[in-house]
KEDRENLO-178921 format. One record per residue: residue number from 1; residue in three letters; chain; x, y, z of N, C-alpha, C, O in turn. Coordinates in steps of 0.2 Angstrom, whole numbers. Layout:
+-----+---------+--------+-------+-------+-------+-------+-------+-------+-------+-------+-------+-------+-------+-------+
| num | residuo | cadena |    nx |    ny |    nz |   cax |   cay |   caz |    cx |    cy |    cz |    ox |    oy |    oz |
+-----+---------+--------+-------+-------+-------+-------+-------+-------+-------+-------+-------+-------+-------+-------+
| NUM |     ALA |      A |     X |     Y |     Z |     X |     Y |     Z |     X |     Y |     Z |     X |     Y |     Z |
...
+-----+---------+--------+-------+-------+-------+-------+-------+-------+-------+-------+-------+-------+-------+-------+
end
This chain:
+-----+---------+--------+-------+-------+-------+-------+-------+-------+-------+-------+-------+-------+-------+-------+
| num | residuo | cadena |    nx |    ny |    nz |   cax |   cay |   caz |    cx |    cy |    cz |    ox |    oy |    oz |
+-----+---------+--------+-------+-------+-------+-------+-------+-------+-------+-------+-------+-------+-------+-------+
|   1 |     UNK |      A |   -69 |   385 |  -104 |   -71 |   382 |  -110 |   -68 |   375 |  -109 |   -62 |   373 |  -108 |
|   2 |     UNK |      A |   -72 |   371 |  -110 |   -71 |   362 |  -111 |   -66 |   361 |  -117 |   -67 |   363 |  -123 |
|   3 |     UNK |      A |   -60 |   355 |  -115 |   -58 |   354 |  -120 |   -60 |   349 |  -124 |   -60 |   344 |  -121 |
|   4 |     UNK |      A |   -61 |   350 |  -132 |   -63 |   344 |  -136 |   -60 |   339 |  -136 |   -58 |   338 |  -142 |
|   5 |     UNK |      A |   -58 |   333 |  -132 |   -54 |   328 |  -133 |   -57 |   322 |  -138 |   -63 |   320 |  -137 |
|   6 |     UNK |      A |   -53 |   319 |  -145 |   -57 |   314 |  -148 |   -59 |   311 |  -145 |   -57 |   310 |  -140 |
|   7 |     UNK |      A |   -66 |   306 |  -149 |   -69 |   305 |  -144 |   -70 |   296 |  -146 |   -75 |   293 |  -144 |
|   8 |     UNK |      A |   -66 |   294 |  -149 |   -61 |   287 |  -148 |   -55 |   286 |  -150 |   -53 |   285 |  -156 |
|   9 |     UNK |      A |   -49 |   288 |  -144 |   -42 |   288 |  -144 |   -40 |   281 |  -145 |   -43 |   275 |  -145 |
|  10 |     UNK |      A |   -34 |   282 |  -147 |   -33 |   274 |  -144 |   -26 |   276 |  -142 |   -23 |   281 |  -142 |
|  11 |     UNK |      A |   -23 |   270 |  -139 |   -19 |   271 |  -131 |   -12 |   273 |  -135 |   -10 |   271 |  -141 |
|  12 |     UNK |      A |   -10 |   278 |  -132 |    -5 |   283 |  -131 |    -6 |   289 |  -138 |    -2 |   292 |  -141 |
|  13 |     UNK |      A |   -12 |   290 |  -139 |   -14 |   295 |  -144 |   -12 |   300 |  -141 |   -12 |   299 |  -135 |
|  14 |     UNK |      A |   -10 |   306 |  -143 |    -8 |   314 |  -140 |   -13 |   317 |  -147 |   -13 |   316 |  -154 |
|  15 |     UNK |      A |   -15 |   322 |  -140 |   -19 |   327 |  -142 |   -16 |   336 |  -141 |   -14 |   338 |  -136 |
|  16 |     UNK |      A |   -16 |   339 |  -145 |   -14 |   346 |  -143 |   -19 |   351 |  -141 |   -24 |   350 |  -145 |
|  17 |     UNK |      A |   -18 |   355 |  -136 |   -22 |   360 |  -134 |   -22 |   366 |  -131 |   -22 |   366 |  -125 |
|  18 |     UNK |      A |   -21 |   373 |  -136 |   -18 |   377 |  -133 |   -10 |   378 |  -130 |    -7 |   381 |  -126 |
|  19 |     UNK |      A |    -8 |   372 |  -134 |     0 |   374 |  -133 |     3 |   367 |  -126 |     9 |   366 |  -125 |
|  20 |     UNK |      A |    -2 |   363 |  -124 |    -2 |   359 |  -122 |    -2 |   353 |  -123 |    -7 |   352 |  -126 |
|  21 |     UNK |      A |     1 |   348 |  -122 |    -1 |   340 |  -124 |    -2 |   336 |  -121 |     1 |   334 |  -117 |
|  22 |     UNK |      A |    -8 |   332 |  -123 |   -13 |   327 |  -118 |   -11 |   322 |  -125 |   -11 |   322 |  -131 |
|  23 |     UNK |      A |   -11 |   314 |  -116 |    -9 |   308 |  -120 |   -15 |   305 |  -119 |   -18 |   308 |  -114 |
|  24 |     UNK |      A |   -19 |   298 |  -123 |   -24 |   295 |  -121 |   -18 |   289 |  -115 |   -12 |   288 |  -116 |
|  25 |     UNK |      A |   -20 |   287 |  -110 |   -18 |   282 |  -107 |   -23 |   273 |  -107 |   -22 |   268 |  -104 |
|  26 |     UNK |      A |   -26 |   275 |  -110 |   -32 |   270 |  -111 |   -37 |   268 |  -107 |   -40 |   263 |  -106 |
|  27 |     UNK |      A |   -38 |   276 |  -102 |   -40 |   277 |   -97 |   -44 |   285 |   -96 |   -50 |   286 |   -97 |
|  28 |     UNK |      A |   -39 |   288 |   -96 |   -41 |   296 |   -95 |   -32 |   299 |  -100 |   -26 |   298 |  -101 |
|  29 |     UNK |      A |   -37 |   306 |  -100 |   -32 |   311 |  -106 |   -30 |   314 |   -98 |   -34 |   316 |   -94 |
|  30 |     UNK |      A |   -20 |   311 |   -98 |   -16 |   315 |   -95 |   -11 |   319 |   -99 |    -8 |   318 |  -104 |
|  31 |     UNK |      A |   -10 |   324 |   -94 |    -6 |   331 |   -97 |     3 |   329 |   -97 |     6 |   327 |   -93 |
|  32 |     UNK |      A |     5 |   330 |  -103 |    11 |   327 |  -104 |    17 |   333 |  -102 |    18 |   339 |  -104 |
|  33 |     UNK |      A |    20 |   331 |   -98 |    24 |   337 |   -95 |    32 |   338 |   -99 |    36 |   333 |   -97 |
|  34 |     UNK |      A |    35 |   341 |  -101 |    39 |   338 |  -105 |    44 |   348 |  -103 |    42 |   354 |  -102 |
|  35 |     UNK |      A |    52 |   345 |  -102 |    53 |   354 |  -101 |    60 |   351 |  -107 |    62 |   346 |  -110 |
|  36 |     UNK |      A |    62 |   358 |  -108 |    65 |   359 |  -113 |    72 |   365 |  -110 |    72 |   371 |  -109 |
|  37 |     UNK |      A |    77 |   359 |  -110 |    85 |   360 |  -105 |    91 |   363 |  -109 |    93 |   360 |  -114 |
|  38 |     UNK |      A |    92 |   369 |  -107 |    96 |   375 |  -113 |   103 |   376 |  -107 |   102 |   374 |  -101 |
|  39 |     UNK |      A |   107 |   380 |  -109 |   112 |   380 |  -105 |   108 |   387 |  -100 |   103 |   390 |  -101 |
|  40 |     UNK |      A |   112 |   387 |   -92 |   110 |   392 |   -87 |   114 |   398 |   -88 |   120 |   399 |   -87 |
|  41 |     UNK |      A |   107 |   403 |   -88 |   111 |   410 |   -89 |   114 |   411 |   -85 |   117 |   406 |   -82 |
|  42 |     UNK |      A |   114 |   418 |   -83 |   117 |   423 |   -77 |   109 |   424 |   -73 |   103 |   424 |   -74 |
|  43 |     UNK |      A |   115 |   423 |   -66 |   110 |   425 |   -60 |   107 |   432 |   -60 |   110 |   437 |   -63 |
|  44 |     UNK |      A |   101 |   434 |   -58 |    99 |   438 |   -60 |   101 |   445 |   -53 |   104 |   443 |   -49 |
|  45 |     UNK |      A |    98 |   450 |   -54 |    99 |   454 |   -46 |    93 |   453 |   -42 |    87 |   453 |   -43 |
|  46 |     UNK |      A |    98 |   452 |   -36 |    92 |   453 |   -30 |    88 |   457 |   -29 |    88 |   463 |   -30 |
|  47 |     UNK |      A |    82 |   452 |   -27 |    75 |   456 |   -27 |    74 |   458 |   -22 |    77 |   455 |   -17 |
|  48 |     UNK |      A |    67 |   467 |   -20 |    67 |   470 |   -12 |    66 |   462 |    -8 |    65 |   456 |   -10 |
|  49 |     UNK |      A |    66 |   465 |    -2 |    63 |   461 |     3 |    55 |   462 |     4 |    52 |   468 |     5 |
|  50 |     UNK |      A |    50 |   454 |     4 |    44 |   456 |     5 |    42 |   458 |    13 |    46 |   462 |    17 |
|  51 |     UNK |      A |    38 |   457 |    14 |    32 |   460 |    20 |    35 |   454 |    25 |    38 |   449 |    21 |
|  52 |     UNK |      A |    34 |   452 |    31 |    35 |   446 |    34 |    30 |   445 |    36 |    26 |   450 |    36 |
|  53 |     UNK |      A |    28 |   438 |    38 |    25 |   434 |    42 |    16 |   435 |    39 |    11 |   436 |    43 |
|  54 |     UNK |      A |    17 |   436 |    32 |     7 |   435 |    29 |     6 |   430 |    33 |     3 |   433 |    38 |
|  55 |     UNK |      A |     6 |   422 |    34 |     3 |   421 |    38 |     3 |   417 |    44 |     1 |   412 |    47 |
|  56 |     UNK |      A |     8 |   423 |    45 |    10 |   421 |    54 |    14 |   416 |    54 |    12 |   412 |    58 |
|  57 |     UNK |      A |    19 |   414 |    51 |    22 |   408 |    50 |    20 |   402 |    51 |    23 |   398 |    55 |
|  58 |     UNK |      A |    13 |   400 |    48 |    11 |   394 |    46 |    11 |   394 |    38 |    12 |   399 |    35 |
|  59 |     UNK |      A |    10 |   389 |    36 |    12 |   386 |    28 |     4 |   384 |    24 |     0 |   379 |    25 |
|  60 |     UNK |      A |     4 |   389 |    18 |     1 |   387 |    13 |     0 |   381 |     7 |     2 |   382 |     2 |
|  61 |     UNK |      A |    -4 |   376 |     8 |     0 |   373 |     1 |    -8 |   370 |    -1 |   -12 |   366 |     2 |
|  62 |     UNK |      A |    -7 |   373 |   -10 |   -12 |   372 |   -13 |   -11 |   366 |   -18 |    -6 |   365 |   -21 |
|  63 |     UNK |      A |   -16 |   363 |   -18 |   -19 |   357 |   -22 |   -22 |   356 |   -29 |   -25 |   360 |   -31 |
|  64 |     UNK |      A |   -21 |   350 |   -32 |   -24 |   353 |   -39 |   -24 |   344 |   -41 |   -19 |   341 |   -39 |
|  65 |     UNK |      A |   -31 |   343 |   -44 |   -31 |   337 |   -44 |   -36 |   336 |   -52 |   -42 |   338 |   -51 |
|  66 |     UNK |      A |   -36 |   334 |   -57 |   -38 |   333 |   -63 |   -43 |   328 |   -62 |   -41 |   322 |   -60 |
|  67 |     UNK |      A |   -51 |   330 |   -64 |   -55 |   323 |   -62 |   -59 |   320 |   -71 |   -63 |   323 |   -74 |
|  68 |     UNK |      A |   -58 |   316 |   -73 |   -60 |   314 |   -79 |   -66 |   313 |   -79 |   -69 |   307 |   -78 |
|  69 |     UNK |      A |   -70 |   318 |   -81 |   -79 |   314 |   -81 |   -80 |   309 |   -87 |   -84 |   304 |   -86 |
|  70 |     UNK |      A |   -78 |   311 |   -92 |   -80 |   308 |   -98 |   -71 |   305 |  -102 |   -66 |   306 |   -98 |
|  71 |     UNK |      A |   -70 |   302 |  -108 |   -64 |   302 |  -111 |   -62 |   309 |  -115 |   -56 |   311 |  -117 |
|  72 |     UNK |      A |   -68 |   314 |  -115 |   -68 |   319 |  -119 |   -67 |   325 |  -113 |   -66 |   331 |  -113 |
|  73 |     UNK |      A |   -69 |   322 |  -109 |   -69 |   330 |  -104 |   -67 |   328 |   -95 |   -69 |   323 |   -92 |
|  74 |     UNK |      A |   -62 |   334 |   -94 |   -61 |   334 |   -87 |   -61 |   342 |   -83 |   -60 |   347 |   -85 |
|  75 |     UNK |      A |   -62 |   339 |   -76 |   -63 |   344 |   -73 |   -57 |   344 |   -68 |   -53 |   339 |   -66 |
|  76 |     UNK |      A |   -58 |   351 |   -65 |   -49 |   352 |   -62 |   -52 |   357 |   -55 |   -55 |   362 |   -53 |
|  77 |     UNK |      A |   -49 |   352 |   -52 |   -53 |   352 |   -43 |   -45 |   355 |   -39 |   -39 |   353 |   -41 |
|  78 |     UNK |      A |   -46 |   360 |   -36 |   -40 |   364 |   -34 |   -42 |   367 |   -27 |   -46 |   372 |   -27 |
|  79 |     UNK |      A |   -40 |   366 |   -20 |   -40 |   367 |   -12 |   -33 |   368 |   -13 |   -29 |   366 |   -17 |
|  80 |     UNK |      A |   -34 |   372 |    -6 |   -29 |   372 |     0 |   -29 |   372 |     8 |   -34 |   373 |    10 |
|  81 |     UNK |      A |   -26 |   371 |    10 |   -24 |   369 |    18 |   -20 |   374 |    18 |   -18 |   377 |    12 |
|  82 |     UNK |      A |   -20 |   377 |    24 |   -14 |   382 |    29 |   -14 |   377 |    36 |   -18 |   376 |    40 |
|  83 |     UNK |      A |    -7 |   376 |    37 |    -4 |   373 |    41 |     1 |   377 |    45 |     4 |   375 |    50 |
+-----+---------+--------+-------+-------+-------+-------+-------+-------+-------+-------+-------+-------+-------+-------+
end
């Protein structure tokens, strides 16, 4: 589902969506990443050990890239490479 962003922001407007916040930048609606720093608990216990060598020990790494079609809508383009 496409999200409704207004459809004349004006710059550094924030949008909410689904628990997310998008800023206008006077360009494209970018996703506002914000983390929320509490004291650290207790370490947890060690987990099993997985399977070795899924893939043959070369490296996975995936991509994710936000594309702005409109000021109101974007699409989210996501590849990977194994290296």
């Amino acid at each position: 589902m496409a999200i409704d962003f207004p459809s004349s922001p004006v710059l550094n407007e924030q949008y909410t969506y689904g628990g997310q916040v998008y800023e206008w930048n006077g360009t494209v609606w970018r996703l506002v990443r914000t983390s929320v720093v509490g004291p650290t608990g207790p370490t947890g216990p060690t987990g099993a050990t997985g399977p070795a060598g899924v893939f043959g020990g070369e490296t996975m790494i995936m991509y994710t890239n936000l594309i702005p079609l409109t000021p109101q809508l974007l699409a989210m383009e996501i590849y990977s490479s194994i290296t």
